[in-house]
C-alpha positions in Angstrom: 110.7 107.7 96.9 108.3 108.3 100.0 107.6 105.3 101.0 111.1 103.1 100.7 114.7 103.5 101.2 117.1 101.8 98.3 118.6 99.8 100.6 115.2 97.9 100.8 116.1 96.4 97.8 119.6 95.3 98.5 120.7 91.5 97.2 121.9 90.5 100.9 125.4 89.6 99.5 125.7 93.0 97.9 125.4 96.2 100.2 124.3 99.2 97.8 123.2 97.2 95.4 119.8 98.6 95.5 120.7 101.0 93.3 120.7 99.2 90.5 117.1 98.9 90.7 115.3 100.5 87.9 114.1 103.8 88.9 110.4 103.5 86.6 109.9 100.4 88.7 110.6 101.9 92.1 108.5 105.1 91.3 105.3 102.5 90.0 105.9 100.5 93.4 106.1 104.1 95.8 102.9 104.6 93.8 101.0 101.5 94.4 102.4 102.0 97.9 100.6 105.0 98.4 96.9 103.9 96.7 97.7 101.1 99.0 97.6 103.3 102.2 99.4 99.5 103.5 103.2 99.1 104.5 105.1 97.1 101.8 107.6 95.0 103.2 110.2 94.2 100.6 111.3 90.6 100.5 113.6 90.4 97.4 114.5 93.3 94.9 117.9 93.1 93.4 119.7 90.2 93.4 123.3 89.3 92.2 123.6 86.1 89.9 124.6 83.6 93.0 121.9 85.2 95.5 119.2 84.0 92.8 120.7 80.8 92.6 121.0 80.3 96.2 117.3 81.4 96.4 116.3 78.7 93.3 115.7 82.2 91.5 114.8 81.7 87.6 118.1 81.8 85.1 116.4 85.0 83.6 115.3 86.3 86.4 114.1 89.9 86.4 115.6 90.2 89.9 118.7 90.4 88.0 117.9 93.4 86.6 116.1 95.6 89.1 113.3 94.9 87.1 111.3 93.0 90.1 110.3 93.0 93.9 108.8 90.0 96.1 106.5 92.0 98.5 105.3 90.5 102.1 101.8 88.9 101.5 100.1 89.7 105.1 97.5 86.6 106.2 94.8 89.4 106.4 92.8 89.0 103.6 91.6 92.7 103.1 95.7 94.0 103.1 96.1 90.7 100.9 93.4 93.0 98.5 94.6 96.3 98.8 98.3 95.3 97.6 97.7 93.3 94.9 94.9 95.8 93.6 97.7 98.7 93.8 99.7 97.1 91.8 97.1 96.7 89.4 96.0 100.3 89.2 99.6 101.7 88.8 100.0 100.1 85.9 101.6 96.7 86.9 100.9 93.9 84.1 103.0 90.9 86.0 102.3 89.8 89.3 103.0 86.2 91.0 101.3 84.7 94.0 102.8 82.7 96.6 100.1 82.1 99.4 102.2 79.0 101.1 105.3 81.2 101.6 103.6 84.6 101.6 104.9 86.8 98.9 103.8 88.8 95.4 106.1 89.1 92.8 105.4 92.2 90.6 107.7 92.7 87.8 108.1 95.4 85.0 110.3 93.2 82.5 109.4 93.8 79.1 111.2 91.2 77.6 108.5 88.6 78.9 105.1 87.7 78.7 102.4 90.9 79.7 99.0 90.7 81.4 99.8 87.8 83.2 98.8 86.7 86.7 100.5 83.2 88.2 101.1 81.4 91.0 103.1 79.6 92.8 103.4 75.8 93.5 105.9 74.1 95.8 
């Protein structure tokens, strides 16, 4: 990857963990990194089964399988664009929106729903 380390995308009670991120997912992100020509600051990636419960993370989360990252949303509205719309040209099909706590979720799970774009509600 040019753009990340692996330990980005460590669940914070697992060092290395990264790793088990999947590696079709990492390259899609480096590349929506790079059309982005905007830092990605990686929130969440992998997480074991109690970090996504401590975080109120979904059952079937796709954190749980490297499958998913939660990506700094910056307040500026034309980095806000140039993320989200890298995602989209790489290929990404599932993104979530959080503007109160400032993250996008982009996934690559194919066992859910595709072409789907939500947000978030607290």
């Amino acid at each position: 990857m040019k753009h990340f380390k692996i330990s980005e995308f460590d669940s914070p009670d697992l060092k290395n963990s990264g790793q088990k991120m999947d590696n079709v997912f990492l390259n899609l992100l480096d590349e929506a990194r790079e059309k982005a020509g905007v830092p990605f600051k990686i929130l969440s990636g992998y997480r074991t089964i109690e970090h996504n419960l401590f975080v109120g993370g979904r059952i079937n989360s796709s954190h749980l399988f490297g499958l998913a990252a939660d990506i700094y949303l910056p307040k500026g509205s034309r980095n806000r664009f140039l993320i989200i719309n890298s995602l989209f040209q790489v290929g990404f099909n599932r993104i979530g929106i959080d503007f109160n706590r400032g993250f996008v979720h982009v996934d690559m799970d194919r066992s859910k729903d595709k072409n789907v774009l939500w947000t978030y509600s607290n």
